[in-house]
N, C-alpha and C positions, 0 to 999 in steps of 0.2 A: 871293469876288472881291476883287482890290484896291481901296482908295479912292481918290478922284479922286486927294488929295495925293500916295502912293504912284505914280499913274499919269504924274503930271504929273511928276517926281522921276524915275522909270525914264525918260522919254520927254526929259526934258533931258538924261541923264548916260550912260543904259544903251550905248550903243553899240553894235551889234549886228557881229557876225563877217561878214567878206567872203565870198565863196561857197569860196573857195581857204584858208579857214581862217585871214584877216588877222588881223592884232589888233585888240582893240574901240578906240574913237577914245580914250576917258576910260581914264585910272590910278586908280585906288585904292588906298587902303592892304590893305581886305576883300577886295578881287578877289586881290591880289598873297598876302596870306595863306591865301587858299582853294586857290588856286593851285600852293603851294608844298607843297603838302601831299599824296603820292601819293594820286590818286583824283581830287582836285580841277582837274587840271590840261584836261581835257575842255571847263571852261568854256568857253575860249576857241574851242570848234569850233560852237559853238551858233549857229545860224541865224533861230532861234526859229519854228521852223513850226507849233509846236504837239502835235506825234505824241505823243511823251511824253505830256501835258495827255492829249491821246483817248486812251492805251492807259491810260491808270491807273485801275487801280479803285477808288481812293481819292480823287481827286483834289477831289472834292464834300466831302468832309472836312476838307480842308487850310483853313488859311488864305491862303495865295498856293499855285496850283496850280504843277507844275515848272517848267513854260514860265518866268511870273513868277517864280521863286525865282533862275532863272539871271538875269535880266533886273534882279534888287535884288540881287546877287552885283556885278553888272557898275556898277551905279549907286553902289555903296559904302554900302549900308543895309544894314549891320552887325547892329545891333540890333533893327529890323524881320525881317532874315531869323532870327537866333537866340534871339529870342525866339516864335517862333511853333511853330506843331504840327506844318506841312508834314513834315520829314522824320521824325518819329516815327511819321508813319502811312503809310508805306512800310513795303510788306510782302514787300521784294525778291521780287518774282516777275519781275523782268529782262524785263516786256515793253517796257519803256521803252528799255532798253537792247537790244534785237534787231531793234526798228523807227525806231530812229534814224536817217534818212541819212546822220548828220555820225558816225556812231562813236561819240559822248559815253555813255561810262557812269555814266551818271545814278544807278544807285543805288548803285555806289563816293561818288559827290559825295553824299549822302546822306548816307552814314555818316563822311565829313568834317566836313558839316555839325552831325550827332549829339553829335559827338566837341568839337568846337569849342562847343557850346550846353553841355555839360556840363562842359567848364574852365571855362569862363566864367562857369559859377552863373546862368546863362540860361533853363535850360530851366523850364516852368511849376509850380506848385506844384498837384500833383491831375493831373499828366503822366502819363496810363494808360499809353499804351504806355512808360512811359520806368521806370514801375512794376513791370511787367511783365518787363523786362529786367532789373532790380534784383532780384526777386524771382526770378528764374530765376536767376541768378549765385549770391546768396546758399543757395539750397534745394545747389546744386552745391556749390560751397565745405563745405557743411556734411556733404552724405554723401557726396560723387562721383558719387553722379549726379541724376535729377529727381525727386522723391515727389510728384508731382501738388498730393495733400490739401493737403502741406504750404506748397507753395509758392503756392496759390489762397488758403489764408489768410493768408499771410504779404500778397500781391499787394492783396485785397480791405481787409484792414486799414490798409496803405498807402493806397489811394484812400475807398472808403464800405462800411463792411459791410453796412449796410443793404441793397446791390444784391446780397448774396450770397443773400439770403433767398430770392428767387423762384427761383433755384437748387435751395433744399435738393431736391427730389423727384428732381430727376434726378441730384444726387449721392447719396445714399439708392438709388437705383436700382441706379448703377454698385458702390455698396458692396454689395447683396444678390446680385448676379450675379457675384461675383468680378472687376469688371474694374476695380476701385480697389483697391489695397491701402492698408489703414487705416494701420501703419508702415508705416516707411523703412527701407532697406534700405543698408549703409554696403559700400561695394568699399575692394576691398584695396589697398594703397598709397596710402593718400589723402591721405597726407603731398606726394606726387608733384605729385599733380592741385593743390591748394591751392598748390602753388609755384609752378605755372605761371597760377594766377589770379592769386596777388599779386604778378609779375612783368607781366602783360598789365595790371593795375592802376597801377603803378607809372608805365607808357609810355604812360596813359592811353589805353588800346584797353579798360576795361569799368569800367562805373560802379560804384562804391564806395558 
């Protein structure tokens, strides 16, 4: 949940959208930046009923649930929204976005949000999920496509290896039944594939 400071801050600034999709009452320089940005532009339909917040499975996780995040999008709290974990524990399963009345695709505004915390040198230090995406890019980059092993230790070494250990048995398992392959496997052209990472890098669409 948010703190009062937060609450009182959204509840002077936030502005909420008219039923006919107005504009919020307050500008921003954050609002205007989210905004401009395809995916982000949805903000402005939010009504704040909350749907989002109920469909998400995650939302016990976040530090400001969805609902809140458009609502400190809308107040100009910049640094409160990008520096928090809300949008890396979206797990795009687009229920947010199918039961929306207002249309807002909330987990396009996600990965705006992702994207914007990750210029910015925002996002947390020990960012699992954000780990995780790092480590899935890099394991690609390096063969073309995912070697499980390799990318779980590359992931775990990032965050704590220690939480790998109570692991070991069921990795041990998948390796004795064939359903882990121990190497990696490189595809062909992958001079190809690596171009088109370091080009989606370049436009900042994938963390480096």
């Amino acid at each position: 949940m948010a703190s009062a400071s937060i609450e009182e801050k959204i509840e002077r600034g936030a502005g909420l959208a008219t039923a006919d999709g107005g504009e919020p009452k307050a500008e921003y320089g954050f609002l205007e930046e989210v905004r401009s940005i395809p995916g982000g532009e949805g903000v402005d339909l939010c009504i704040q009923c909350g749907t989002c917040t109920g469909s998400c499975p995650n939302a016990n996780e976040m530090d400001h649930t969805p609902r809140e995040l458009i609502a400190m999008i809308r107040a100009g709290m910049r640094d409160q929204v990008l520096s928090s974990n809300s949008m890396w524990y979206c797990a795009s399963c687009y229920l947010c976005t199918v039961r929306c009345p207002r249309g807002v695709k909330y987990t396009d505004l996600m990965y705006v949000l992702k994207n914007l915390a990750w210029q910015s040198k925002m996002a947390k230090r020990g960012n699992r999920p954000l780990a995780m995406a790092r480590s899935f890019v890099d394991v690609l980059n390096r063969f073309g496509r995912v070697h499980e092993a390799t990318m779980l230790g590359v992931y775990y070494f990032r965050t704590n290896p220690l939480t790998a250990l109570p692991l070991a048995p069921i990795g041990i398992g998948l390796l004795t039944h064939g359903r882990l392959p121990l190497f990696p496997h490189r595809i062909k052209n992958q001079a190809q594939l690596q171009t088109i990472v370091r080009k989606a890098q370049e436009l900042g669409g994938i963390s480096q």
